[in-house]
C-alpha positions in Angstrom: -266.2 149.5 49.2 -263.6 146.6 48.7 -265.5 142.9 49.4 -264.8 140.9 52.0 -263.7 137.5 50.7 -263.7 134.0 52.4 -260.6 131.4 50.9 -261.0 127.8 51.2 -258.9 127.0 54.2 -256.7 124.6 51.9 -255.5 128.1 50.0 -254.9 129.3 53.4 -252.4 126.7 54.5 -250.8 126.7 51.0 -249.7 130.2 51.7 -249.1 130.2 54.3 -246.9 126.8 54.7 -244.9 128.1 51.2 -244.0 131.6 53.5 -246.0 133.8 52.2 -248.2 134.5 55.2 -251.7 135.1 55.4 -254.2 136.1 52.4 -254.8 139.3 51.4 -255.5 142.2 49.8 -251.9 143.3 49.4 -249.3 141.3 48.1 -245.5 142.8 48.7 -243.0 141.6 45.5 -239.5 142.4 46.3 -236.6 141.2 44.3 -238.2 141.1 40.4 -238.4 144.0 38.5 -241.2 145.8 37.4 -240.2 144.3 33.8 -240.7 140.6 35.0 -243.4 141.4 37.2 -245.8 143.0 35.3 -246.0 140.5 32.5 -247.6 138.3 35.4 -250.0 140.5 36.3 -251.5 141.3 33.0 -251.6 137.5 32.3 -253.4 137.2 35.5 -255.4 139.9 34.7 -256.6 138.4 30.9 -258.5 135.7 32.5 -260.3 138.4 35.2 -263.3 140.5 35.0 -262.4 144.9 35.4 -263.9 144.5 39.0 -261.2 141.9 39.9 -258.5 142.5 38.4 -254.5 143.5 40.0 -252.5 146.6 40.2 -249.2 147.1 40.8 -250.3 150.0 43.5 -246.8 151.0 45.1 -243.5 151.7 43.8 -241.2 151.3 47.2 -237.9 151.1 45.0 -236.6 149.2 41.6 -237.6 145.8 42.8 -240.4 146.8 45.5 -243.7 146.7 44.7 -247.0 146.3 45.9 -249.1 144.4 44.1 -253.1 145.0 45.2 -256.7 143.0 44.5 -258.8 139.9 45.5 -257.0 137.9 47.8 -258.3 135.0 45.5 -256.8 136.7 42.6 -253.2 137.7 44.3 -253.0 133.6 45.2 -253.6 132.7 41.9 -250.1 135.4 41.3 -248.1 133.8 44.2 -248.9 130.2 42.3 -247.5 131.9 38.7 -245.1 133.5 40.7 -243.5 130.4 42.9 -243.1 128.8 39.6 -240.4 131.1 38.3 -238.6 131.4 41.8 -235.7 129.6 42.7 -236.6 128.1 46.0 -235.6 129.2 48.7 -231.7 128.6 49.9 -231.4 126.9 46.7 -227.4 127.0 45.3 -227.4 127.9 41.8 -223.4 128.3 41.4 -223.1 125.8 39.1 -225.9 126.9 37.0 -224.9 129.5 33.9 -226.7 133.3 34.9 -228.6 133.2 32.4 -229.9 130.2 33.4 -230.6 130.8 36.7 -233.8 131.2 38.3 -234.8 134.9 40.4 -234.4 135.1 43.5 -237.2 137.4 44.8 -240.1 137.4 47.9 -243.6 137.6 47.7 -245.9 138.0 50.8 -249.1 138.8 51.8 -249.0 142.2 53.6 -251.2 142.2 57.2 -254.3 144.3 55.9 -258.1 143.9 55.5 -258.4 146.8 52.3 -256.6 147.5 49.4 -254.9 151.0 50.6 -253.1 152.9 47.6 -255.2 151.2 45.4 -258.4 152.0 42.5 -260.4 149.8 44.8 -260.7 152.2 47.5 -261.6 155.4 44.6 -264.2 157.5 45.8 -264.2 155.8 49.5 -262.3 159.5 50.8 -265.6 161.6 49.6 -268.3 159.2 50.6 -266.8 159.1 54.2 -266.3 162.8 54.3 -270.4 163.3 52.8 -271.0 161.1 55.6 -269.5 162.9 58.2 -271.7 165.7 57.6 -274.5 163.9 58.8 -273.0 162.5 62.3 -273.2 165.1 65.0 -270.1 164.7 66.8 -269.5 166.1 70.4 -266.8 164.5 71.4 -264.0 162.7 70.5 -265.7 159.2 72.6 -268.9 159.8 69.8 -267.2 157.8 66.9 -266.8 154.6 68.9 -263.7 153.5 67.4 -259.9 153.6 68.5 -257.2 155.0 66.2 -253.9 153.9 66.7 -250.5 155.5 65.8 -248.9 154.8 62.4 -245.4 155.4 64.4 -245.9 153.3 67.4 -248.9 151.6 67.8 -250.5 153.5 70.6 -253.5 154.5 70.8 -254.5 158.2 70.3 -256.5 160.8 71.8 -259.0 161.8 68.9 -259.0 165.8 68.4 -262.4 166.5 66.5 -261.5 169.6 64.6 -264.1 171.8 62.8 
């Protein structure tokens, strides 16, 4: 199962103060190509034990990714990261384009795991061999809500066997 991390509450406000919300597991990269992306992640990943490193998780277009791991480890991304982006609102007219800085957003996607990512491998099975061993009655017997992925209600759990 994916740890559950504690950041030093300066880390916190750094983040969240530069706009890229609040830490962790999932950090959304649109704007930069997987090209200049992934050159970030394997230098972040050089300095990182297996069990911590990043992975670009999800594809969501040519400059949309998902970019999953220790919240610790994804900050120390957004730091490489800001220093490569133009800042924000910034005019760069007058500057040549080759010259110019990307224009591209980062931010911290509101999530406690890793979804779509190696993290989670093998967490599908162990839940499922698990199952096996709760006798369920009712839909009230697993004690938690589920919610809607379309509109946030919550729904009326069906136990199907």
């Amino acid at each position: 199962m994916f740890p559950m991390t504690f950041l030093d509450p300066n880390v916190v406000q750094d983040v969240v103060s530069g706009g890229e919300g609040n830490p962790s597991p999932m950090l959304s990269v649109t704007g930069l190509s997987l090209m200049d992306l992934s050159p970030h992640v394997t230098k972040t990943n050089s300095h990182l034990p297996s069990d911590s490193q990043l992975h670009i998780s999800l594809h969501n277009g040519p400059c949309a990714f998902i970019v999953c791991g220790p919240a610790w480890v994804l900050y120390g991304l957004v730091m490489n990261l800001r220093k490569i982006r133009a800042p924000s609102g910034a005019d760069q007219s007058g500057i040549p384009f080759s010259q110019r800085k990307p224009v591209f957003s980062i931010r911290f996607l509101v999530i406690g795991v890793p979804c779509h990512s190696k993290y989670l491998h093998g967490v599908t099975e162990s839940v499922m061999n698990n199952l096996d061993r709760i006798e369920l009655r009712s839909a009230a017997d697993l004690g938690i809500s589920v919610y809607s992925t379309e509109n946030g209600l919550c729904l009326p759990l069906r136990l199907i066997y």
